[in-house]
Residue, then its C-alpha position, 0 to 999 in steps of 0.5 A: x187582200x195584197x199587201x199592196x192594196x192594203x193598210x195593216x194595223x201593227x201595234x194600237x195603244x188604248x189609254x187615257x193621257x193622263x193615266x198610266x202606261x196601259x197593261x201590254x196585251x198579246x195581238x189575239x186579246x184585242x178585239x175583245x178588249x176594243x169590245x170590253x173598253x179598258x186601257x191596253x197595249x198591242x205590238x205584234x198585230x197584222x190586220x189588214x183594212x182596205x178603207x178606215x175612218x177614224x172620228x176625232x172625239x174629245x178623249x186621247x190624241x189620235x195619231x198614226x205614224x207612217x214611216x218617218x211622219x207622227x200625224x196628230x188626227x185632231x191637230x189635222x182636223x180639229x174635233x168632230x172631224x172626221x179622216x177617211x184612210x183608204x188603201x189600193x193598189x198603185x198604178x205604175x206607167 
């Protein structure tokens, strides 16, 4: 995958709202951790997607920040919904 034709996972924060800070955890932790559950926060990641769908569940308040723009997930689309990012390539004229 380019770096143009994709979406890359920079940092993930895995907590509950109202608990505390969550533990800072090194980039190559995570994917076991995502697997055993338990709060954590990863800064340093590089993983790139294509295509990911996030579904808005009662726990936590989803957000991505793009640039300069927070966009709050359940605030968008309410729960239950669900939001589909897809990356690819731009055509230039």
């Amino acid at each position: 995958m380019g770096r143009s034709d994709s979406l890359f996972l920079t940092e993930v924060t895995n907590a509950s709202p109202q608990g505390p800070a969550p533990p800072i955890v090194s980039p190559e932790d995570v994917e076991e951790l995502y697997q055993t559950g338990g709060p954590f926060h990863a800064r340093g990641l590089a993983k790139p997607f294509r295509k990911i769908i996030y579904r808005i569940c009662e726990i936590g308040e989803p957000k991505m920040k793009i640039r300069d723009r927070l966009v709050d997930f359940k605030k968008e689309v309410g729960f239950g919904g669900r939001i589909l990012l897809t990356a690819k390539s731009a055509d230039f004229l």
